[in-house]
DOKE-626981 format. One record per residue (C-alpha): x, y, z; chain. Coordinates in steps of 0.5 Angstrom, whole numbers, plus 500, padded with zeros to 3 digits. Layout:
N
vexke xx X; yy Y; zz Z; mol A
...
This chain:
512
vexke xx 566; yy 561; zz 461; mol A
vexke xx 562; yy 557; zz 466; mol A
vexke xx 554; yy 558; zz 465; mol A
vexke xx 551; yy 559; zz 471; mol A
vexke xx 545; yy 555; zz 471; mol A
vexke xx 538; yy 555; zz 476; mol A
vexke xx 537; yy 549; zz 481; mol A
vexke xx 530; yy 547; zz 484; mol A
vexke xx 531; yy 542; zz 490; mol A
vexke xx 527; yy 539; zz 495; mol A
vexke xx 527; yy 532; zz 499; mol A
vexke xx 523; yy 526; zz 497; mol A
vexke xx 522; yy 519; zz 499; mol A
vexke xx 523; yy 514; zz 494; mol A
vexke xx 521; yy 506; zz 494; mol A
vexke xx 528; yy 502; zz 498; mol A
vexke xx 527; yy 495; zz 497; mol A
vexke xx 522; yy 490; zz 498; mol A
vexke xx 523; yy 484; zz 501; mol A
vexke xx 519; yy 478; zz 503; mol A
vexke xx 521; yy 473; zz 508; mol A
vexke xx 518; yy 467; zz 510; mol A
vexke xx 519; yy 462; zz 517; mol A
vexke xx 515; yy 457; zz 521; mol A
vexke xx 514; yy 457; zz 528; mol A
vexke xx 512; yy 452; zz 532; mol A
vexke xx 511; yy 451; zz 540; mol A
vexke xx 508; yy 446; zz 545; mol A
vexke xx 503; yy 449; zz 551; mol A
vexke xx 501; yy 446; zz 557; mol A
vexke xx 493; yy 447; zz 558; mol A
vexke xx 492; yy 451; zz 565; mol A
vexke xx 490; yy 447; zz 571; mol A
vexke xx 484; yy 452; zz 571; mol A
vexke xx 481; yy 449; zz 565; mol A
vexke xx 479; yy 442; zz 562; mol A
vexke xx 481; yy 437; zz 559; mol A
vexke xx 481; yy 437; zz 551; mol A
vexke xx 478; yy 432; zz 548; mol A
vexke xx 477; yy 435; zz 542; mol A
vexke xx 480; yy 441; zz 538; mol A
vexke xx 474; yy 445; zz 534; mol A
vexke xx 478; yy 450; zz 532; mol A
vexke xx 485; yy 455; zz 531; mol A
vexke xx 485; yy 462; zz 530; mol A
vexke xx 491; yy 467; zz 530; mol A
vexke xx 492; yy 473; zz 531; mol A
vexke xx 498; yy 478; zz 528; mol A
vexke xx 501; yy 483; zz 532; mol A
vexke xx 507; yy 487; zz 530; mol A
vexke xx 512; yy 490; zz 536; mol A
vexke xx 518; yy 493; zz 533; mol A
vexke xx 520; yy 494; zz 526; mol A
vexke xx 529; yy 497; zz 527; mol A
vexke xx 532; yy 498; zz 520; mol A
vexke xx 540; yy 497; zz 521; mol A
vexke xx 545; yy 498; zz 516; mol A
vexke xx 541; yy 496; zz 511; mol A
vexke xx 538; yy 490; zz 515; mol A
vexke xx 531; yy 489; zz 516; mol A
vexke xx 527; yy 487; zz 522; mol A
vexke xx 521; yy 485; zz 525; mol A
vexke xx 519; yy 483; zz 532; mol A
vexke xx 512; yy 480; zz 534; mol A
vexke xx 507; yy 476; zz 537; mol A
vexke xx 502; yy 470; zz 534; mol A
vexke xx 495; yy 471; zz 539; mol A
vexke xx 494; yy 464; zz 538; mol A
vexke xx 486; yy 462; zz 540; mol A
vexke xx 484; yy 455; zz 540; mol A
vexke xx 477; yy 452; zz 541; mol A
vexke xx 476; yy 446; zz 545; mol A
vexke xx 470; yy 441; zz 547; mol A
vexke xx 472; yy 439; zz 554; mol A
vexke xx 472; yy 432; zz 557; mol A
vexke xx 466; yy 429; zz 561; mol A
vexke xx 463; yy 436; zz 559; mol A
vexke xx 459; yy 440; zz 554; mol A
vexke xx 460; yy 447; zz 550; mol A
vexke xx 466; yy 450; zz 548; mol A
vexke xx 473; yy 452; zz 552; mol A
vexke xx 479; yy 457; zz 549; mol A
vexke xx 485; yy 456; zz 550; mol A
vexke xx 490; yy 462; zz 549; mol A
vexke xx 497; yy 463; zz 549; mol A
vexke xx 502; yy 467; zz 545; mol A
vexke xx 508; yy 465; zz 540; mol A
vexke xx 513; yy 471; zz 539; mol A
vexke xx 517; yy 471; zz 531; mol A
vexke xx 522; yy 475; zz 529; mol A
vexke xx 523; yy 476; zz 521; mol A
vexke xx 530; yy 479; zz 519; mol A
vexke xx 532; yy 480; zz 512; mol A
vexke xx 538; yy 477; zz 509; mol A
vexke xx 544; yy 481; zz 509; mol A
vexke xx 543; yy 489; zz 507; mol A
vexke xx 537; yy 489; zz 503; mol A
vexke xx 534; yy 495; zz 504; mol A
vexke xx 541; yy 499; zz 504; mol A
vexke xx 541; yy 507; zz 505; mol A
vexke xx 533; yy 507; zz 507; mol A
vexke xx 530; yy 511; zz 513; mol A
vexke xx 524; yy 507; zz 515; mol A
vexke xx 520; yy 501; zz 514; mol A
vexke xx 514; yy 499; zz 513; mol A
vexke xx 511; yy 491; zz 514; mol A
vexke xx 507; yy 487; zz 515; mol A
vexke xx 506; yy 479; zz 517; mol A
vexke xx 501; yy 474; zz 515; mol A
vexke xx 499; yy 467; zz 516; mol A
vexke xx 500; yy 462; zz 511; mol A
vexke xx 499; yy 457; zz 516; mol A
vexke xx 497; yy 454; zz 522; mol A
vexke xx 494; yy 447; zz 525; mol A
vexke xx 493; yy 445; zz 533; mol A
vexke xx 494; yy 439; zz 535; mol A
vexke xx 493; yy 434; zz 541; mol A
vexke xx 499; yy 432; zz 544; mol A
vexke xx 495; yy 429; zz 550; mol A
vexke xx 489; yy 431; zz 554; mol A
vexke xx 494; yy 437; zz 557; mol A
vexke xx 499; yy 439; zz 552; mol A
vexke xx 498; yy 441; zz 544; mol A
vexke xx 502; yy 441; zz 539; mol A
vexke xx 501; yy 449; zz 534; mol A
vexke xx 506; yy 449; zz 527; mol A
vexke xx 505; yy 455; zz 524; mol A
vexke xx 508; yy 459; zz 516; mol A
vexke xx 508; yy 467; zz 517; mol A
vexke xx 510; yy 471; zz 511; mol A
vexke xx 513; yy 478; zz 512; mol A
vexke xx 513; yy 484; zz 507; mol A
vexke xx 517; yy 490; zz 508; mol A
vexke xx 517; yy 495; zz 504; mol A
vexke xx 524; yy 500; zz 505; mol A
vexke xx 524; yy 508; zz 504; mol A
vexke xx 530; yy 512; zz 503; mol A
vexke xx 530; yy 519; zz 504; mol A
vexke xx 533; yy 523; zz 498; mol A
vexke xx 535; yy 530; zz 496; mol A
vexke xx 533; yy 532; zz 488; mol A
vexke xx 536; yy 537; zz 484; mol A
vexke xx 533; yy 540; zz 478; mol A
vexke xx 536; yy 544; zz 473; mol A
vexke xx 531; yy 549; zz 472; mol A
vexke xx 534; yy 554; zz 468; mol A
vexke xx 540; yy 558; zz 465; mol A
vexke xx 543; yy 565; zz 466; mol A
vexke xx 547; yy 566; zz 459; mol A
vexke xx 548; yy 573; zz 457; mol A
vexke xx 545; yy 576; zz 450; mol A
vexke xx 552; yy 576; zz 446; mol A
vexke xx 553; yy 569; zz 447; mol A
vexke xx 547; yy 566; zz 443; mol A
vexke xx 545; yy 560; zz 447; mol A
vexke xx 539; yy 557; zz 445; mol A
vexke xx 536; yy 553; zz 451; mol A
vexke xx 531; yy 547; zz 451; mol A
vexke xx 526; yy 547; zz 457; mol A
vexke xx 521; yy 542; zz 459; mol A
vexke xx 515; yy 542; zz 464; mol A
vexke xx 514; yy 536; zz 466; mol A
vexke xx 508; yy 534; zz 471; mol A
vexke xx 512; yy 530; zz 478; mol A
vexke xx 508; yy 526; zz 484; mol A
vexke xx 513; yy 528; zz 490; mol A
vexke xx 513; yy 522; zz 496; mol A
vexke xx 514; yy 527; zz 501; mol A
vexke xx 513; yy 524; zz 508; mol A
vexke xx 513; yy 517; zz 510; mol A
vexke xx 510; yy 519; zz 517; mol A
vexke xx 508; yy 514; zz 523; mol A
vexke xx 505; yy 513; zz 529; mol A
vexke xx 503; yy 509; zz 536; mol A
vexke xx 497; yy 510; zz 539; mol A
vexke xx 492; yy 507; zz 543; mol A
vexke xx 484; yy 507; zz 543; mol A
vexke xx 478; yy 506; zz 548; mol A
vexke xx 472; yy 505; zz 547; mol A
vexke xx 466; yy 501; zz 549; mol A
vexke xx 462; yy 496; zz 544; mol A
vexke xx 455; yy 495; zz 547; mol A
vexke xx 451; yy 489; zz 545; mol A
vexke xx 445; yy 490; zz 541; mol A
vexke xx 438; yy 490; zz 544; mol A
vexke xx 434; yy 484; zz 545; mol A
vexke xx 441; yy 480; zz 546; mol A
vexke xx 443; yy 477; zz 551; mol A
vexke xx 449; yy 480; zz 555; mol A
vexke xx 456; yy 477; zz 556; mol A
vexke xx 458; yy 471; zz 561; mol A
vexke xx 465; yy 470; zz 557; mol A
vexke xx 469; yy 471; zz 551; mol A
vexke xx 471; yy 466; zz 548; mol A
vexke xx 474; yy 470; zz 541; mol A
vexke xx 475; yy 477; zz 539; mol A
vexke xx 478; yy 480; zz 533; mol A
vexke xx 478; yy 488; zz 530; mol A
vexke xx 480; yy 490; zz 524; mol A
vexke xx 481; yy 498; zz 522; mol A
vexke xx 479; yy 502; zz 516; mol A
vexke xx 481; yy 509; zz 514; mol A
vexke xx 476; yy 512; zz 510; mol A
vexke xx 478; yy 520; zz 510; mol A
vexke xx 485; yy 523; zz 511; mol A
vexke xx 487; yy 529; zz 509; mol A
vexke xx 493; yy 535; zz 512; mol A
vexke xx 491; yy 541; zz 515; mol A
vexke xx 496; yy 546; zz 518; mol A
vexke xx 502; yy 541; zz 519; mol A
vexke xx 498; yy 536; zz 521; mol A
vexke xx 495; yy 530; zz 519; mol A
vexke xx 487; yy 528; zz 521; mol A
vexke xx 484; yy 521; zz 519; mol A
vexke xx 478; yy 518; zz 521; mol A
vexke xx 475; yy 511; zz 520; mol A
vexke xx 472; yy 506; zz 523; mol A
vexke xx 475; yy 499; zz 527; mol A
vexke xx 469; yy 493; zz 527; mol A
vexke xx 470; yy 488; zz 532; mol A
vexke xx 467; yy 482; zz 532; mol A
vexke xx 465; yy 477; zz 538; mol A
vexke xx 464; yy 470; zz 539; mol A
vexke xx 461; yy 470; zz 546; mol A
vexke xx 457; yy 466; zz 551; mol A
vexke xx 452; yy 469; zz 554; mol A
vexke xx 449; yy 469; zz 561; mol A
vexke xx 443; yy 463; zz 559; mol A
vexke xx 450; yy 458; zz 557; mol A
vexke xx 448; yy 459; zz 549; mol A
vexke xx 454; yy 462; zz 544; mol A
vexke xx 453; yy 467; zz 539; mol A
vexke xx 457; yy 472; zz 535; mol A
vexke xx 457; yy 479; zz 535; mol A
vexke xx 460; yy 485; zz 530; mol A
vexke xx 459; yy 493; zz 532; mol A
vexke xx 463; yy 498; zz 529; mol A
vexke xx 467; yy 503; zz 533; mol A
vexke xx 469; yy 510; zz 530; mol A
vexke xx 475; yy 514; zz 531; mol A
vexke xx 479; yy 519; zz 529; mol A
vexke xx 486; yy 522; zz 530; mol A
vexke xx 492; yy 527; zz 529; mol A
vexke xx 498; yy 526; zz 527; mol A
vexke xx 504; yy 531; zz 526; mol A
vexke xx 507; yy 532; zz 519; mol A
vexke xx 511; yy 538; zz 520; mol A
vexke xx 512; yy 541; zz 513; mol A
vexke xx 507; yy 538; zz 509; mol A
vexke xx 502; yy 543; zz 505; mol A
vexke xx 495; yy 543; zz 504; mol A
vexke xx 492; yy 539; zz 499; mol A
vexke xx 496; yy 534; zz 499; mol A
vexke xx 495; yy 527; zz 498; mol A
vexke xx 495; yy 523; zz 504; mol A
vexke xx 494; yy 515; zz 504; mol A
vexke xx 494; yy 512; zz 512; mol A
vexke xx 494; yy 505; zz 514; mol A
vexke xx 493; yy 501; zz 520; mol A
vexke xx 495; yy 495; zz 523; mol A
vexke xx 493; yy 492; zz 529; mol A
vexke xx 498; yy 492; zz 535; mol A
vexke xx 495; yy 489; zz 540; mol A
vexke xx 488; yy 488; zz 544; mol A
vexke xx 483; yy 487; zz 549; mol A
vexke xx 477; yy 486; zz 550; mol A
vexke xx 474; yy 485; zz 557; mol A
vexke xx 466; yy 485; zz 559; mol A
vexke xx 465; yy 491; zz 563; mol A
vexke xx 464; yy 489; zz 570; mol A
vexke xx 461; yy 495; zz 572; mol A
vexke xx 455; yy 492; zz 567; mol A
vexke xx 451; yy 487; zz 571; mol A
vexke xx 447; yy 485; zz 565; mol A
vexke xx 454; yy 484; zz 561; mol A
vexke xx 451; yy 488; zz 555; mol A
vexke xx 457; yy 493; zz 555; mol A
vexke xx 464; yy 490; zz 552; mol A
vexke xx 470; yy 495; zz 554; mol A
vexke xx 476; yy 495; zz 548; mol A
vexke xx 482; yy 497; zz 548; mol A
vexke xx 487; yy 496; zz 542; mol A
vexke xx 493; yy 498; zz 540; mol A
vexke xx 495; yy 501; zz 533; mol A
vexke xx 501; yy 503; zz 529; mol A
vexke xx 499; yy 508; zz 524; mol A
vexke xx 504; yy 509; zz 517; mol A
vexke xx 502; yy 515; zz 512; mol A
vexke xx 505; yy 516; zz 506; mol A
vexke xx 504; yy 523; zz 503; mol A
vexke xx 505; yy 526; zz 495; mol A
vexke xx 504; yy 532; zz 493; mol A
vexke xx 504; yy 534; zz 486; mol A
vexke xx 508; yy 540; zz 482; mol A
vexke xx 510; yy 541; zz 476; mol A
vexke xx 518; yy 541; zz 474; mol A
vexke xx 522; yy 545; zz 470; mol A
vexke xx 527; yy 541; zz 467; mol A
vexke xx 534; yy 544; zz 462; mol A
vexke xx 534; yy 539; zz 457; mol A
vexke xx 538; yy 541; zz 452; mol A
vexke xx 543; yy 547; zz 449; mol A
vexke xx 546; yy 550; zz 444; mol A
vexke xx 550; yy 558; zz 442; mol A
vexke xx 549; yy 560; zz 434; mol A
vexke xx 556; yy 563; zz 435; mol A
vexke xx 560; yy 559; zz 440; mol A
vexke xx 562; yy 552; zz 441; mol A
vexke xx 558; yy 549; zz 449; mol A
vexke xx 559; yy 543; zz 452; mol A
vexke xx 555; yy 541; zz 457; mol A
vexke xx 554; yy 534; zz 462; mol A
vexke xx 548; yy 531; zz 463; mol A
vexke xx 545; yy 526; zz 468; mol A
vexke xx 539; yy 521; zz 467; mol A
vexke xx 533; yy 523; zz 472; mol A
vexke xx 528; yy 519; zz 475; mol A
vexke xx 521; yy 522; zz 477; mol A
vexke xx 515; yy 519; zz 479; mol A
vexke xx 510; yy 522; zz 473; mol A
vexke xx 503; yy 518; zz 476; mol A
vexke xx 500; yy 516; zz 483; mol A
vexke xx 494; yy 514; zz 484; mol A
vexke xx 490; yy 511; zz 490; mol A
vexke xx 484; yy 506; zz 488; mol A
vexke xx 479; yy 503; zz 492; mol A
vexke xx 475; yy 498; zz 489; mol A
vexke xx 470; yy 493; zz 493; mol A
vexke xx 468; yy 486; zz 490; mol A
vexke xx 462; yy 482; zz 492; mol A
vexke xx 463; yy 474; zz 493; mol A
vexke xx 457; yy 469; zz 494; mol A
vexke xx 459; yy 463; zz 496; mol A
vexke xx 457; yy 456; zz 499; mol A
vexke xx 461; yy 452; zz 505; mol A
vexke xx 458; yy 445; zz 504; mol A
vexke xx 458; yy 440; zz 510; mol A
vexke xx 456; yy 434; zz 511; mol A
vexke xx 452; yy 433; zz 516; mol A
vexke xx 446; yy 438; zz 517; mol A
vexke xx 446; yy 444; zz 521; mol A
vexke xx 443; yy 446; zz 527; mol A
vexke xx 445; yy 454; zz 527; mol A
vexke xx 451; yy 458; zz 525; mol A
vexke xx 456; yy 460; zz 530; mol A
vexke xx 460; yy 465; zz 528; mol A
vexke xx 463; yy 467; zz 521; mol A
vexke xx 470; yy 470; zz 519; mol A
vexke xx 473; yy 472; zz 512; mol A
vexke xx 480; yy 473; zz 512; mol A
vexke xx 484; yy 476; zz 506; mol A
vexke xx 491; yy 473; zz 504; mol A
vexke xx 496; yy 477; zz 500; mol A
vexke xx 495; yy 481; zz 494; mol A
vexke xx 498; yy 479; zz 488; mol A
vexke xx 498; yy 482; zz 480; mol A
vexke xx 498; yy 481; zz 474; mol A
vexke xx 497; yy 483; zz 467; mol A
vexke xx 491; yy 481; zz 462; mol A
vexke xx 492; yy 486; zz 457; mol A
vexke xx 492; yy 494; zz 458; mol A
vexke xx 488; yy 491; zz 465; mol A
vexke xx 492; yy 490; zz 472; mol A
vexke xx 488; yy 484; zz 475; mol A
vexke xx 488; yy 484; zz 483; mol A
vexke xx 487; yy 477; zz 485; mol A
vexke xx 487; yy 474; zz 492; mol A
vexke xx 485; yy 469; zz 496; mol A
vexke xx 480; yy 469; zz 501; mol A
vexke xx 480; yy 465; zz 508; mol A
vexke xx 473; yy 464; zz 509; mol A
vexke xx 470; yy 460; zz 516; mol A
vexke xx 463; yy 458; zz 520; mol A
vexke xx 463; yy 455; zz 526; mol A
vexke xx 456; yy 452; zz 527; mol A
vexke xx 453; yy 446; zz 531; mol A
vexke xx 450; yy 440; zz 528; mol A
vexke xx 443; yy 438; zz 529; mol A
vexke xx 446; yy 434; zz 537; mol A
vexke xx 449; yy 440; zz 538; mol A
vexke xx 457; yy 439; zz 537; mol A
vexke xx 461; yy 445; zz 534; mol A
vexke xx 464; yy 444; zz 527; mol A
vexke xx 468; yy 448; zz 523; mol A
vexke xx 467; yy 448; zz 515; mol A
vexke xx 473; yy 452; zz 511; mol A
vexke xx 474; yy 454; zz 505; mol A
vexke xx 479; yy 458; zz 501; mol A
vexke xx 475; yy 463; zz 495; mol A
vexke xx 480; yy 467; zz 490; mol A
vexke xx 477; yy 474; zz 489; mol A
vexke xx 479; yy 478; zz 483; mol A
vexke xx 478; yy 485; zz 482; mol A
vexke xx 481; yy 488; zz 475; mol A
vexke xx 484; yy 496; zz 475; mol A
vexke xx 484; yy 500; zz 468; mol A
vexke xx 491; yy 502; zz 469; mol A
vexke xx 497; yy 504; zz 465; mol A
vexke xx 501; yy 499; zz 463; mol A
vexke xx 508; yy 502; zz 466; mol A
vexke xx 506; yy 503; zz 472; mol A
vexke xx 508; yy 499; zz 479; mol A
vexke xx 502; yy 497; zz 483; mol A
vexke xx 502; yy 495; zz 491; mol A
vexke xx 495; yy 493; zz 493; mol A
vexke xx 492; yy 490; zz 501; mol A
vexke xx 484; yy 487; zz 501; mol A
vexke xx 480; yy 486; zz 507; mol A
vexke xx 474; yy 484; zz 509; mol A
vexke xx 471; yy 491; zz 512; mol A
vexke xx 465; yy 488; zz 514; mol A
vexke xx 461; yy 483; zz 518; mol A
vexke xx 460; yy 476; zz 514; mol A
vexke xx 453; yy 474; zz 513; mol A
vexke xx 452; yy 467; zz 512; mol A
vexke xx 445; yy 463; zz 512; mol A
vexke xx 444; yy 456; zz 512; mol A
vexke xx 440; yy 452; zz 505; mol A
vexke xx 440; yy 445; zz 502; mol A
vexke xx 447; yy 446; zz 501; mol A
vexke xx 451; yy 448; zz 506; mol A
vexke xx 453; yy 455; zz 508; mol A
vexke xx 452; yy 461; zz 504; mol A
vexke xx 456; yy 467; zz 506; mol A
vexke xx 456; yy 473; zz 502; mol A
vexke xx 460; yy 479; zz 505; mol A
vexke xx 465; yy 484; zz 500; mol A
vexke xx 472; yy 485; zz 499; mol A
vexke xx 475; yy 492; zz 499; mol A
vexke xx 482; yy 492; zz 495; mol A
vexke xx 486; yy 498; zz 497; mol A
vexke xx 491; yy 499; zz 491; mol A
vexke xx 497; yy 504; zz 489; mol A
vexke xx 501; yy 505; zz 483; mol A
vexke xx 505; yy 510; zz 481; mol A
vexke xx 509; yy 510; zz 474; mol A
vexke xx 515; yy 514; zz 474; mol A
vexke xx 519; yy 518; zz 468; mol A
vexke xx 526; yy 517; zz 466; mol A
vexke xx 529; yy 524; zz 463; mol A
vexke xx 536; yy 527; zz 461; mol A
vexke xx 538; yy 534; zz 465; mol A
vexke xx 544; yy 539; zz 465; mol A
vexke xx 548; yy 540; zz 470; mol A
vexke xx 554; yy 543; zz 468; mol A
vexke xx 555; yy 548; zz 462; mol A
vexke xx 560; yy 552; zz 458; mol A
vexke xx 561; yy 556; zz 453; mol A
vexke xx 568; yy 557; zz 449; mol A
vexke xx 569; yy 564; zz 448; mol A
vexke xx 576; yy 564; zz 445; mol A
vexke xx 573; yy 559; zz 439; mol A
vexke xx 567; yy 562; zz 435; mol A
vexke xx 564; yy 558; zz 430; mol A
vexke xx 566; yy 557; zz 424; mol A
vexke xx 560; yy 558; zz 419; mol A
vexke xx 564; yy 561; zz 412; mol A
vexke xx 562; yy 555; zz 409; mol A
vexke xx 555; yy 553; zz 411; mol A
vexke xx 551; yy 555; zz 406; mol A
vexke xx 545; yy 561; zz 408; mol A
vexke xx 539; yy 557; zz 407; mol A
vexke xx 537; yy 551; zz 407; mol A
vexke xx 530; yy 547; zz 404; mol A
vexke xx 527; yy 540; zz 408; mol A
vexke xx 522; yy 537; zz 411; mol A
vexke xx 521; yy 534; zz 418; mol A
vexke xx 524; yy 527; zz 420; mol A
vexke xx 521; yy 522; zz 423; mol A
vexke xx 520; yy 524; zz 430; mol A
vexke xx 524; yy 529; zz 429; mol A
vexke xx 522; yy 537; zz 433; mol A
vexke xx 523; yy 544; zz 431; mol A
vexke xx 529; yy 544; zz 435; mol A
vexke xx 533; yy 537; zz 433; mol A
vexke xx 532; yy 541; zz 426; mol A
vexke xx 534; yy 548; zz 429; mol A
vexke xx 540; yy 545; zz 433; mol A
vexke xx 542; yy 541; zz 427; mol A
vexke xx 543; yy 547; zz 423; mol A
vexke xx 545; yy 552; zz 427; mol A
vexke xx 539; yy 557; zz 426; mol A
vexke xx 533; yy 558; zz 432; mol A
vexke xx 526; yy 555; zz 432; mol A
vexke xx 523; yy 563; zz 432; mol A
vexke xx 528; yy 564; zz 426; mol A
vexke xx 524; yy 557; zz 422; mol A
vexke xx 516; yy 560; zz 424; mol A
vexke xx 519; yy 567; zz 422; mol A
vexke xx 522; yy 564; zz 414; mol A
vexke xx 515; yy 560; zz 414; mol A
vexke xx 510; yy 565; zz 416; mol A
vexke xx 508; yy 560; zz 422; mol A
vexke xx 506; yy 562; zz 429; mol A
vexke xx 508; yy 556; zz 433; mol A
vexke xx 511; yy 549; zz 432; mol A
vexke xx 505; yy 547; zz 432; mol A
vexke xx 503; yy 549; zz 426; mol A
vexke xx 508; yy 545; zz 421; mol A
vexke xx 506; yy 539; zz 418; mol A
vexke xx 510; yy 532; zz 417; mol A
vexke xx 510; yy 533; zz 410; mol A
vexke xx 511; yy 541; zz 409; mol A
vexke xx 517; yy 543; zz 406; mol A
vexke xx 521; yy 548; zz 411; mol A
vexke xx 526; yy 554; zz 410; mol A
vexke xx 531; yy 554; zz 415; mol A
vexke xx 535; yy 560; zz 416; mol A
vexke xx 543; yy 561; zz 418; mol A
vexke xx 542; yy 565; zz 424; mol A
vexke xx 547; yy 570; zz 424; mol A
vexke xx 551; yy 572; zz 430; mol A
């Protein structure tokens, strides 16, 4: 006879893969006739931005474009000329590497990149990208939560609760944002931008109706000459908040959204005469991962006191733990220079990818931080001191967990100079997830033999032992045929609780 058991079904998504794939690029560009010579590269900056991410049997790829931005002092002239131009990539994943997925999700970075000068007209730009993909593959879960068995045929059924963290949604988005940076009082206004840059924070998500609403804020740096001939920088925060659709998803759930940068533009405001208001325009893609929490019913076991059963049985993988972490570490360092300076420019703090390890029971996040000032020398000639910073941050965090992580530098780098050189002082911000799932056994089919009761004549009626080691009420009611009410019944106890590793237990024959 056929048990007819109880199953709980529900679509989640699950990690597919991730890949890591690296390339070099490089291109030679002739300098517009509308600029100068170059006499001397000052420095090169790049700028990602991911178009199009298609997933193909299996087969990832990623198309997008290096915004290339080169400082120059020109020939015969003075101060600084930019030269702009665009590289365009595609990252492709060897093979099916993300088999069966549904969406992925990317990002690139620049390991690399070096202008040199070919002659007064044409450079020459080498540069290293890294590309992570991370694929997710949406797939139905069935649960066996319970079993119908009638009263005559003694089955004893073991049910676990177990508490899951279900990835319900992996939802993404487009969209375009405006809005106007107004330089602050006391500054001169804009002549000319030489180089720009944005990056966004979210710093609330959460889901109301079938909608999920999150907030944060870009900060958007500058470096511009004014309408006197200086140059100098400027950094302003811009707040933003957007809607986006997440049909079925429930109040309360737990949502994590990240923004890259698809594309900008930043304009000083010609209906401005003093140049003080910067219209921008950026281009964003969004991607939210969603995770509601719920507890599991789970048919782990049966038995009948009177007939033989048999039962199949299937491995089942659920994610027991999630967590979303943000931790900001403060970093103070000095870019020593050879020479004297006269006055900073410009700084920037660019973050690397986040690596993992372990020390212990602690997670150690670590990344490398590129960190750049641009300044003048006491005879006004712009320099550029580098220097690479290794940030830690360490996360208590269960052993078994896997954890992914992103670092950034959410706010303006501030910087002074000293005897020393420059000092910068500016925070890093990792945004971390880990999750540590839970390998189980669930039924999925059952059946009970009516035609053959259980021969017991010669098992004896009652039997006197202790518990195992890391054996259970039930192991020890299974083995003997009897039930766990019947053992805390022959012992006087209420609960299984209640029995001790050393006492010495009665255990009954059940009798059908």
């Amino acid at each position: 006879m056929e048990l007819e058991l109880k199953k709980n079904c529900f679509d989640a998504y699950e990690a597919g893969g991730e890949l890591t794939v690296t390339q070099e690029e490089t291109t030679e560009t002739i300098v517009p006739d509308y600029c100068p010579d170059i006499a001397r590269i000052i420095t090169t900056d790049g700028k990602i931005y991911i178009h199009n991410r298609e997933l193909r049997d299996g087969k990832a790829e990623v198309t997008g474009t290096v915004r290339v931005t080169v400082l120059y002092t020109p020939e015969e002239e003075g101060g600084i000329r930019t030269l702009e131009f665009a590289m365009p990539f595609t990252a492709e994943s060897e093979g099916r590497g993300l088999p069966d997925c549904a969406s992925v999700l990317a990002e690139t970075e620049i390991e690399f990149l070096e202008t040199r000068i070919l002659n007064p007209r044409k450079v020459f730009t080498h540069c290293k990208l890294v590309t992570r993909m991370s694929g997710w593959r949406r797939t139905p879960v069935a649960v066996c939560a319970d079993v119908e068995a009638p009263e005559e045929l003694h089955v004893e059924k073991r049910l676990e609760r177990q508490h899951a963290v279900v990835l319900t949604h992996v939802a993404e988005k487009d969209f375009t944002f405006s809005d106007t940076l107004t330089l602050s009082p006391g500054r001169e206004g804009a002549a000319e931008i030489l180089t720009s840059r944005a990056c966004g924070t979210v710093t609330e998500a959460k889901v109301v109706g079938s909608k999920l609403i999150f907030k944060g804020v870009f900060t958007a740096s500058l470096l511009y000459r004014d309408n006197s001939g200086k140059y100098t920088s400027f950094t302003g925060e811009l707040p933003f908040s957007q809607i986006m659709e997440v049909e079925g998803a429930v109040e309360g759930t737990e949502a994590a959204a990240r923004l890259q940068v698809t594309g900008a533009d930043f304009q000083v405001d010609g209906g401005d005469p003093e140049g003080r208001d910067i219209a921008v325009t950026l281009y964003l893609h969004a991607a939210a991962l969603l995770r509601q929490e719920r507890e599991v019913s789970l048919l782990s076991d049966l038995y009948s006191t009177a007939y033989d059963l048999t039962y199949e049985a299937s491995p089942l993988t659920l994610t027991g733990f999630a967590q979303s972490l943000t931790r900001r570490q403060t970093v103070r360092e000095v870019l020593e220079i050879g020479v004297v300076a006269d006055s900073i420019l410009a700084l920037s703090a660019t973050c690397g990818a986040v690596s993992v390890s372990r020390e212990g029971g602690t997670a150690v996040l670590r990344t490398g931080v590129s960190v750049r000032a641009l300044y003048l020398d006491e005879g006004g000639a712009p320099l550029v001191a580098e220097r690479c910073v290794d940030v830690t941050c360490p996360l208590e965090l269960p052993e078994d967990c896997h954890v992914t992580a992103r670092a950034s530098c959410p706010e303006e780098v501030q910087g002074s100079l000293g005897d020393r050189g420059i000092e910068v002082r500016f925070p890093v911000e990792f945004q971390a997830e880990a999750t540590a799932q839970v390998k189980k056994v669930c039924i999925t089919a059952a059946k009970v033999n009516t035609d053959a009761p259980k021969e017991l004549s010669g098992t004896p009626s009652l039997v006197l032992r202790c518990l195992g080691r890391q054996e259970t009420a039930w192991d020890l009611a299974k083995r003997h045929n009897t039930t766990i009410a019947a053992i805390l019944s022959a012992n006087q106890l209420e609960s299984e609780a209640d029995i001790a590793g050393d006492q010495l237990l009665l255990i009954p024959r059940k009798r059908a």
